[in-house]
PyMOL Python script that loads the backbone (N, CA, C, O; Angstrom):
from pymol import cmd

cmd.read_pdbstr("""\
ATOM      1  N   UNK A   1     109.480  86.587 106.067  1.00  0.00           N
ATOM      2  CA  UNK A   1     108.514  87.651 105.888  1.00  0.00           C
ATOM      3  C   UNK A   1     108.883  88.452 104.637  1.00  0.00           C
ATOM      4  O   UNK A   1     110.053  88.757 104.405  1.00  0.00           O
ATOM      5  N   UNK A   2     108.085  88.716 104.008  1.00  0.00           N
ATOM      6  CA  UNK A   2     108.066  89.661 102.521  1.00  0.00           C
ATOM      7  C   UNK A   2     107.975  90.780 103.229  1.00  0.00           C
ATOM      8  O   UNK A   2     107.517  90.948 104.359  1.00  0.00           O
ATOM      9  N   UNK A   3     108.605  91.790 102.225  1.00  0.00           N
ATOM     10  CA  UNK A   3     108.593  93.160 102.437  1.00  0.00           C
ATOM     11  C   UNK A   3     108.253  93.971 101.144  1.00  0.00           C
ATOM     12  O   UNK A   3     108.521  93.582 100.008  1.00  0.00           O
ATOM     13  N   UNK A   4     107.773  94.875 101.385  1.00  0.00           N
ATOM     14  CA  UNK A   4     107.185  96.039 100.173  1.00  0.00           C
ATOM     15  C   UNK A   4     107.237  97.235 100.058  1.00  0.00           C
ATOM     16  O   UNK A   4     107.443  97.621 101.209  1.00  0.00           O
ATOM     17  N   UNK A   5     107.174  98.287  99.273  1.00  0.00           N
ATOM     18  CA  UNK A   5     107.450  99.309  99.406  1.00  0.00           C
ATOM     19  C   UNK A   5     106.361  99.737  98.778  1.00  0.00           C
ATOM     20  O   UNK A   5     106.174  99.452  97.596  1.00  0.00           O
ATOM     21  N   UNK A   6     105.331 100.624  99.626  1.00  0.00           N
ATOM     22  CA  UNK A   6     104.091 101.530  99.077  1.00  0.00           C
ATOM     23  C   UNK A   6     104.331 102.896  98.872  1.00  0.00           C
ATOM     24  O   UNK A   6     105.106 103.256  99.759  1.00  0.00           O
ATOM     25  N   UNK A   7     103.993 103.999  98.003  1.00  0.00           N
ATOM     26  CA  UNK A   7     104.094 105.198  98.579  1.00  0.00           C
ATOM     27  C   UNK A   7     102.535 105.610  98.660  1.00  0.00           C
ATOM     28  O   UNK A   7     101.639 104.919  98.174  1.00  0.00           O
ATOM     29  N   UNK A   8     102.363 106.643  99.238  1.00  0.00           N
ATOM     30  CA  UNK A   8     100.988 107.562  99.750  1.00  0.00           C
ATOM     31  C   UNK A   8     100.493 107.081 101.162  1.00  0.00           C
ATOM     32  O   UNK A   8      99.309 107.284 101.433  1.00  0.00           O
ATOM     33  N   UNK A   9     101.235 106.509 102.011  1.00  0.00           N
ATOM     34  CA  UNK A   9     101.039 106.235 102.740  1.00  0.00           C
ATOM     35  C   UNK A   9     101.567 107.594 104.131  1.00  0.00           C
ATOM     36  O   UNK A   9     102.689 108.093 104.216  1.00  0.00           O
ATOM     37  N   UNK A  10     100.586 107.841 104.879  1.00  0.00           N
ATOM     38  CA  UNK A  10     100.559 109.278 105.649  1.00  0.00           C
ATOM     39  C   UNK A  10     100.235 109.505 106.747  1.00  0.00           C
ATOM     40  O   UNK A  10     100.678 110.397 107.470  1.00  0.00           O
ATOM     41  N   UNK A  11      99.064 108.372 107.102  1.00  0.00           N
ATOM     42  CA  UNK A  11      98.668 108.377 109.006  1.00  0.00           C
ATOM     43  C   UNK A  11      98.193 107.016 109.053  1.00  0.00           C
ATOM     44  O   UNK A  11      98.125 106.201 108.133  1.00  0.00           O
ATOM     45  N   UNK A  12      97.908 106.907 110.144  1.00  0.00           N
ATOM     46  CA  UNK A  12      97.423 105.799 110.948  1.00  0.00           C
ATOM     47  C   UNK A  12      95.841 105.277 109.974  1.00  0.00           C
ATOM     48  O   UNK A  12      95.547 104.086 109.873  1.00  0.00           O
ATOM     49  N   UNK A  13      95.233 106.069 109.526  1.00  0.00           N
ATOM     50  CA  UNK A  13      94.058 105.673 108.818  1.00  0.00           C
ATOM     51  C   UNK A  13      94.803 104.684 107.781  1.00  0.00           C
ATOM     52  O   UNK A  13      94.395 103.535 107.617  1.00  0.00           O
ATOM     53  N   UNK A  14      95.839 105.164 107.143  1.00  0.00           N
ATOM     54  CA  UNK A  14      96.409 104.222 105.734  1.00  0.00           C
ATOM     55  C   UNK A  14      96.951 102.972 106.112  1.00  0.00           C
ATOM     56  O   UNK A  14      96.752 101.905 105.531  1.00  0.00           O
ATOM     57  N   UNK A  15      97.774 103.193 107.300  1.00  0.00           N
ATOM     58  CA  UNK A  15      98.151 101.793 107.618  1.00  0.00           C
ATOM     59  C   UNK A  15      97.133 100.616 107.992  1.00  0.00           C
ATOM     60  O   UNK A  15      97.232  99.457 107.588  1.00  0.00           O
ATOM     61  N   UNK A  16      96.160 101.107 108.814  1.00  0.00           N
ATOM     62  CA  UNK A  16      94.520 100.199 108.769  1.00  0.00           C
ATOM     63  C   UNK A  16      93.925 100.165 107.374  1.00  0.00           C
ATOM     64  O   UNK A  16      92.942  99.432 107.486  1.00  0.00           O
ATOM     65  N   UNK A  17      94.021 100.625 105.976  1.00  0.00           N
ATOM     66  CA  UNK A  17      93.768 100.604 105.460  1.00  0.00           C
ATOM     67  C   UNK A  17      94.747  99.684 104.563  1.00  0.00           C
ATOM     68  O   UNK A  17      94.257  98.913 103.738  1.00  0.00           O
ATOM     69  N   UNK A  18      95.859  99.765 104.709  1.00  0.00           N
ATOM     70  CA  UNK A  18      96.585  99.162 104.010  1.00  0.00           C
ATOM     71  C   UNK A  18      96.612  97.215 104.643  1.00  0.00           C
ATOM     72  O   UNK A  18      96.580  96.269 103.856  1.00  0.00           O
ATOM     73  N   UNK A  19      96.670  97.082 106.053  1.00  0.00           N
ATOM     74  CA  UNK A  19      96.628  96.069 106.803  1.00  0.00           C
ATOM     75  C   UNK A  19      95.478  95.291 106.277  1.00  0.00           C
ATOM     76  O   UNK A  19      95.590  94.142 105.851  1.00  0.00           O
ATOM     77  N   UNK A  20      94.227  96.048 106.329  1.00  0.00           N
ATOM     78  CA  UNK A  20      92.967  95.116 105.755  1.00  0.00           C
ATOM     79  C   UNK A  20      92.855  94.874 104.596  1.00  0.00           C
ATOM     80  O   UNK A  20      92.104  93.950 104.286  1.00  0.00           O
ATOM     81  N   UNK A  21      93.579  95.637 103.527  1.00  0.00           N
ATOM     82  CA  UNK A  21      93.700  95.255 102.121  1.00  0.00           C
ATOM     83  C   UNK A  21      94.589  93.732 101.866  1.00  0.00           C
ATOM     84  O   UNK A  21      94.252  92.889 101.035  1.00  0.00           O
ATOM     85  N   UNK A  22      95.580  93.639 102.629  1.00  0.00           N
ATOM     86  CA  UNK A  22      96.776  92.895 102.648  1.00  0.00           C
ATOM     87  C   UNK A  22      95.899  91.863 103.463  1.00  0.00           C
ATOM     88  O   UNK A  22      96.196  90.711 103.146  1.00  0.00           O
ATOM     89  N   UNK A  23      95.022  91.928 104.309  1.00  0.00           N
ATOM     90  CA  UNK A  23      94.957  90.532 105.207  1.00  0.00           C
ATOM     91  C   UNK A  23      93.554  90.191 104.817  1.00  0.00           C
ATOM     92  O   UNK A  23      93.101  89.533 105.754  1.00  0.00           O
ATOM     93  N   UNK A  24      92.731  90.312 103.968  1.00  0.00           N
ATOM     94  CA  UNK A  24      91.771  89.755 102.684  1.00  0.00           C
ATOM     95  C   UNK A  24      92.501  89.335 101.712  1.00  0.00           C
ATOM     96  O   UNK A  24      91.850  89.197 100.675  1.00  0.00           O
ATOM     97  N   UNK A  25      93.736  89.042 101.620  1.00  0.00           N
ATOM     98  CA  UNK A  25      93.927  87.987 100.356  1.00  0.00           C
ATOM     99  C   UNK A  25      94.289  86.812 101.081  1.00  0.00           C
ATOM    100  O   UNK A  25      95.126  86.634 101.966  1.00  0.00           O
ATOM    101  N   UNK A  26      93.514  86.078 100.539  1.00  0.00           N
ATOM    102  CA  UNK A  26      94.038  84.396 100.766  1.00  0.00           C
ATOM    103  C   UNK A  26      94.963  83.918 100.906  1.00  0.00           C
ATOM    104  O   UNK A  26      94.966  83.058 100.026  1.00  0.00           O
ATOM    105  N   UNK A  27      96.161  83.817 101.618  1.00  0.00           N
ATOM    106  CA  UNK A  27      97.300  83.504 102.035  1.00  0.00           C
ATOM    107  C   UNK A  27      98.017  84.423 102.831  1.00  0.00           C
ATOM    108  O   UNK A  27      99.158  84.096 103.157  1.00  0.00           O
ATOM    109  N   UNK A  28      97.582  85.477 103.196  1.00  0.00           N
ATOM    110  CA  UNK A  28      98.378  86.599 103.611  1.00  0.00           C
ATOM    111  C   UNK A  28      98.624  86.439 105.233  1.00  0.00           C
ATOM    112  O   UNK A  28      97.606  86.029 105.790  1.00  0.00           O
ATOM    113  N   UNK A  29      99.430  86.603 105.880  1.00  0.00           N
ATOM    114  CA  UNK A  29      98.774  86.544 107.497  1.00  0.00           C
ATOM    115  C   UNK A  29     100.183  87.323 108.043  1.00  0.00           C
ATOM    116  O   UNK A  29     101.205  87.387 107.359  1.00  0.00           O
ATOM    117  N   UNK A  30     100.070  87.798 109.161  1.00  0.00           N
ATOM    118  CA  UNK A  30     100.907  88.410 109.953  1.00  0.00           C
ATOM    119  C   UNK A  30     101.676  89.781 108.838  1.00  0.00           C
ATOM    120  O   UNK A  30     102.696  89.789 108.150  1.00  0.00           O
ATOM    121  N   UNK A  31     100.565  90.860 109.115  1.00  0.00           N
ATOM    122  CA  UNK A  31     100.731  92.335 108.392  1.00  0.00           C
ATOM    123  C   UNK A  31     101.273  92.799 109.289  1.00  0.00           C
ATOM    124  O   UNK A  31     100.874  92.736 110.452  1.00  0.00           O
ATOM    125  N   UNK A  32     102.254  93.334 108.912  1.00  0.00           N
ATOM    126  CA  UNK A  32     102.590  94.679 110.083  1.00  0.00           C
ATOM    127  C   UNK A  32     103.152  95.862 109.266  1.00  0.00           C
ATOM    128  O   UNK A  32     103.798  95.598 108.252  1.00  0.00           O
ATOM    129  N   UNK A  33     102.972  97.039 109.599  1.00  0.00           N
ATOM    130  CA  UNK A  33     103.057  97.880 108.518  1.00  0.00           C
ATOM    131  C   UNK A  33     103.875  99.355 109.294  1.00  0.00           C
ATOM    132  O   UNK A  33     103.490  99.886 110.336  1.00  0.00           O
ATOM    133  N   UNK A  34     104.903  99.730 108.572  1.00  0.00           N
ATOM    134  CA  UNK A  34     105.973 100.700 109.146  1.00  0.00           C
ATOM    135  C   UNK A  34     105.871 102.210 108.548  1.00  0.00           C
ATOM    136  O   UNK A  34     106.329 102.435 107.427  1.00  0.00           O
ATOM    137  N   UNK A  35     105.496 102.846 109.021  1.00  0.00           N
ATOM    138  CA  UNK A  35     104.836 103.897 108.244  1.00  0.00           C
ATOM    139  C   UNK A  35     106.019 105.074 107.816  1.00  0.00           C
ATOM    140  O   UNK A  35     106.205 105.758 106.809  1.00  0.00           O
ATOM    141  N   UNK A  36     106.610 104.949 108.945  1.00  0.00           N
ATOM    142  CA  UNK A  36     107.994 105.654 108.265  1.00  0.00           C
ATOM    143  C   UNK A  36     108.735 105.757 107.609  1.00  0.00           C
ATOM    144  O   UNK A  36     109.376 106.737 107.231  1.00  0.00           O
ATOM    145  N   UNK A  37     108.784 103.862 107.164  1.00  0.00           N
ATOM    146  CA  UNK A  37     109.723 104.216 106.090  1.00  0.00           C
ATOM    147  C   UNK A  37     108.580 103.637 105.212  1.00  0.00           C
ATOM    148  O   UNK A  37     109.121 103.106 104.242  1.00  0.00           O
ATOM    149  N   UNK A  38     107.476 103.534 105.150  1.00  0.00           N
ATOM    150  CA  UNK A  38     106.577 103.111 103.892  1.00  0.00           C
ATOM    151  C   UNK A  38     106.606 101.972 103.422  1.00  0.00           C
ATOM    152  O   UNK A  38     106.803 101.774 102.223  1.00  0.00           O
ATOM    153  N   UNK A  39     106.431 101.099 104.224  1.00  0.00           N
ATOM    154  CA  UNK A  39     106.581  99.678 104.037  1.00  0.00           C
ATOM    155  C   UNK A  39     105.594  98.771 104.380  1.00  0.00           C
ATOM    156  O   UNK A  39     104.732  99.286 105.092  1.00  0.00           O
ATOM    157  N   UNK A  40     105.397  97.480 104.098  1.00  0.00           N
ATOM    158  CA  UNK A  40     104.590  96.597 104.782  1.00  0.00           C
ATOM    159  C   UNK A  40     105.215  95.622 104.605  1.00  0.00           C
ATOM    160  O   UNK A  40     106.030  95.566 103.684  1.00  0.00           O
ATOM    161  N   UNK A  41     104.993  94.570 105.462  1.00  0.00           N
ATOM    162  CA  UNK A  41     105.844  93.103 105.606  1.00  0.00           C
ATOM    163  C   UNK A  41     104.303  92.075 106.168  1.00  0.00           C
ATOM    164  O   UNK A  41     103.363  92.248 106.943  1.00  0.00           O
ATOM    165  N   UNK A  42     104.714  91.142 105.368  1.00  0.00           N
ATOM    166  CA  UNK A  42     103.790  89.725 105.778  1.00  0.00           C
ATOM    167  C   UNK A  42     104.509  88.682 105.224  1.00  0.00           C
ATOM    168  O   UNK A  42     105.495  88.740 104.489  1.00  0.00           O
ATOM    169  N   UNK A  43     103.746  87.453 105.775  1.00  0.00           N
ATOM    170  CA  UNK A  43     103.818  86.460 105.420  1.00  0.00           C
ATOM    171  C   UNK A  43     102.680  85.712 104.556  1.00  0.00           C
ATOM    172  O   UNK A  43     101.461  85.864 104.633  1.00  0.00           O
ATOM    173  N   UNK A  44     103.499  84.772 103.626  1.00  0.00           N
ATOM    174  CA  UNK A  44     102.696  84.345 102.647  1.00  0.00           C
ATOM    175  C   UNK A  44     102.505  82.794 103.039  1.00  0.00           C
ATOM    176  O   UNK A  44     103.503  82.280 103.544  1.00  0.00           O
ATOM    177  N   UNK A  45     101.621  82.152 102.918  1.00  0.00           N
ATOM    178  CA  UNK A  45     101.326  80.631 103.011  1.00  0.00           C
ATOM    179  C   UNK A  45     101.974  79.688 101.907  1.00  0.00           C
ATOM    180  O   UNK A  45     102.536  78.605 102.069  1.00  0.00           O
ATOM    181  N   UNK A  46     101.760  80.339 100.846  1.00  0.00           N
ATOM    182  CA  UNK A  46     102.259  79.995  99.639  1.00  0.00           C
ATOM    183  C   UNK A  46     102.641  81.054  98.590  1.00  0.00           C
ATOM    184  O   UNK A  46     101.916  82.047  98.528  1.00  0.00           O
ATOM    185  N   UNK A  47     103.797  80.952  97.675  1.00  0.00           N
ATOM    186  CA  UNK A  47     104.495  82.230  97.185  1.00  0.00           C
ATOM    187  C   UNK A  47     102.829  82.933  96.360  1.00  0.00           C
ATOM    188  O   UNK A  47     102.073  82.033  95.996  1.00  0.00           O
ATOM    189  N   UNK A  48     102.435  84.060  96.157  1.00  0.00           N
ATOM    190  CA  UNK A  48     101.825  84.328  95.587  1.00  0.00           C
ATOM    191  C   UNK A  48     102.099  85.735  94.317  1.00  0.00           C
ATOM    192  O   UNK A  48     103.141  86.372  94.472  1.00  0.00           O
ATOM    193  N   UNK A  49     101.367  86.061  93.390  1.00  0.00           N
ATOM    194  CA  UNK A  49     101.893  86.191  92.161  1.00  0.00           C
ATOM    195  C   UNK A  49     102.100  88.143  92.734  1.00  0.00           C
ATOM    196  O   UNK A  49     101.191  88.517  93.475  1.00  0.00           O
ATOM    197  N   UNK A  50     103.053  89.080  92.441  1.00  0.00           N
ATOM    198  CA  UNK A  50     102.988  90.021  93.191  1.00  0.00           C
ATOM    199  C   UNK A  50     101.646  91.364  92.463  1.00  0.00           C
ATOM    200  O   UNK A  50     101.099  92.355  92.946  1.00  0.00           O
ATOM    201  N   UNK A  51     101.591  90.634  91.056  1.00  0.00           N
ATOM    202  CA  UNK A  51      99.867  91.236  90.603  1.00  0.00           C
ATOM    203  C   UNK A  51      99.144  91.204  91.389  1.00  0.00           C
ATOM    204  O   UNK A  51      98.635  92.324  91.426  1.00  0.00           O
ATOM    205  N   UNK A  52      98.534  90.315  92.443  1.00  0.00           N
ATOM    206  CA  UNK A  52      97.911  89.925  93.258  1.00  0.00           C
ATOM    207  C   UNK A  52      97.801  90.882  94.321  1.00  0.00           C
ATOM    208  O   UNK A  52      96.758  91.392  94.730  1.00  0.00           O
ATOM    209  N   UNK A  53      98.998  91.085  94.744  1.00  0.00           N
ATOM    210  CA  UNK A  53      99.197  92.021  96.050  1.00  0.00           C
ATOM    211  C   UNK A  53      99.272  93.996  95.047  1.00  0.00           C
ATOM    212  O   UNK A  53      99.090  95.147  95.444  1.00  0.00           O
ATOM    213  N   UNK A  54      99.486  93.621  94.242  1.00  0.00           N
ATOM    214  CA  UNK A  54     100.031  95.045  93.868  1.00  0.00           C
ATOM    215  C   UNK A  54      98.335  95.683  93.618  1.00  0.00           C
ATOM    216  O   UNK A  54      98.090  96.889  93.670  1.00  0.00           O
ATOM    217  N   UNK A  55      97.485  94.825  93.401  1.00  0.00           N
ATOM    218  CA  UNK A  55      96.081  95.112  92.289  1.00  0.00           C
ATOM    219  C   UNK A  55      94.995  95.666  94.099  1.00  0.00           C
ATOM    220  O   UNK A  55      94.031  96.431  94.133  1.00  0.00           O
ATOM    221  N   UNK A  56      95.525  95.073  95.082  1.00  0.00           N
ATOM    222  CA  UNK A  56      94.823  95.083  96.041  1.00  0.00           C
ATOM    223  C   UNK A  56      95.615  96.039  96.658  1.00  0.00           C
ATOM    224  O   UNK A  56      95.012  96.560  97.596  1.00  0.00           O
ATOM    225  N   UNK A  57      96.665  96.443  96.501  1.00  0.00           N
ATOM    226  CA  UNK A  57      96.840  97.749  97.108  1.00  0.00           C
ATOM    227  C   UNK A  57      96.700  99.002  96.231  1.00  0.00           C
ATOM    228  O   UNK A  57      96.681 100.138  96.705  1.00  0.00           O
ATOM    229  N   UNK A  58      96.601  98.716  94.895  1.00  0.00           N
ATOM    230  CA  UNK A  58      95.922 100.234  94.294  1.00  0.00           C
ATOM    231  C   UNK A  58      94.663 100.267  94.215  1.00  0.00           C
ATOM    232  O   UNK A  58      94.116 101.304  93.841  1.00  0.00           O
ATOM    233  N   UNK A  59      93.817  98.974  94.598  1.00  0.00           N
ATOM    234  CA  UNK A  59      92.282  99.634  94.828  1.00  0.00           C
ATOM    235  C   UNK A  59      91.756 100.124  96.003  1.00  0.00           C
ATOM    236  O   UNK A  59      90.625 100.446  96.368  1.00  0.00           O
ATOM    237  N   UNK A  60      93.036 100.098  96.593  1.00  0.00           N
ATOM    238  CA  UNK A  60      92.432 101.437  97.771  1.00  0.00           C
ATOM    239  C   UNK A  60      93.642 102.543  97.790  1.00  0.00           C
ATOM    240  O   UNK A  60      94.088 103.037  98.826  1.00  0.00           O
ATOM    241  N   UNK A  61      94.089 102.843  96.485  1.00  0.00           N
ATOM    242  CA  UNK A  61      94.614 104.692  96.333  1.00  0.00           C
ATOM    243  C   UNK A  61      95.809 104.368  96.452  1.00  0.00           C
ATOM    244  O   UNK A  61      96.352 105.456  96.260  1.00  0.00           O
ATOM    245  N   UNK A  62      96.959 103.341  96.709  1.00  0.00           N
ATOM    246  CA  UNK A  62      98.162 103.107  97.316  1.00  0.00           C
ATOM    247  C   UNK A  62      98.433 102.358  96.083  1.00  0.00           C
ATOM    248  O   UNK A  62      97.723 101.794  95.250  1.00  0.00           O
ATOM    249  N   UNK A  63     100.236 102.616  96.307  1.00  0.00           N
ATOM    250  CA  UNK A  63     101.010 102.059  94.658  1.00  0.00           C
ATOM    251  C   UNK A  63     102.167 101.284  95.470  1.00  0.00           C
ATOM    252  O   UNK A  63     102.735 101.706  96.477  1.00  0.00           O
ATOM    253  N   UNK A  64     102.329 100.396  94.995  1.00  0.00           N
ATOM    254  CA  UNK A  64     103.727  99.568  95.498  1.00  0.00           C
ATOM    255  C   UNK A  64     104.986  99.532  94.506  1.00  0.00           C
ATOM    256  O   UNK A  64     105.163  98.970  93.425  1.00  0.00           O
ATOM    257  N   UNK A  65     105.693 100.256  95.210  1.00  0.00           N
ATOM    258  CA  UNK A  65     106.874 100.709  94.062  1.00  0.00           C
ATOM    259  C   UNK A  65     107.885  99.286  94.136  1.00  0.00           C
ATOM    260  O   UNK A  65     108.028  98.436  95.015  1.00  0.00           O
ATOM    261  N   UNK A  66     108.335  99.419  93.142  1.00  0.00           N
ATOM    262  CA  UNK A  66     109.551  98.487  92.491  1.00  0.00           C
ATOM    263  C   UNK A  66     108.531  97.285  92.093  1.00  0.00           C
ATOM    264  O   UNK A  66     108.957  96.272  91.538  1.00  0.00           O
TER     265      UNK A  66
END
""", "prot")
cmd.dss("prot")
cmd.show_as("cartoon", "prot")
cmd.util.cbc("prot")
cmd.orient("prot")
């Protein structure tokens, strides 16, 4: 499982927000998302490029640090 580090992440709305961003990309499956420490973890089908994931979590307001 991949792991990530988002910040602006704040209630339960972001993590559904963040989950459906992450599980509309084509390979993505099994989101689970930790709000405490600002994280999300999935699995990938095949390695995918992290532009990919980073571009789909700032078009909904969220930044993935490192």
């Amino acid at each position: 499982m991949k792991t990530i580090k988002i910040s602006g992440m704040r209630c339960e709305h972001c993590t559904a927000s963040v989950t459906k961003a992450l599980s509309e990309i084509d390979g993505i499956s099994e989101v689970q998302i930790d709000l405490e420490k600002g994280e999300a973890s999935y699995e990938e089908d095949s390695p995918l490029a992290p532009e990919i994931i980073k571009n789909a979590i700032s078009k909904i307001g969220f930044e993935v640090i490192g």
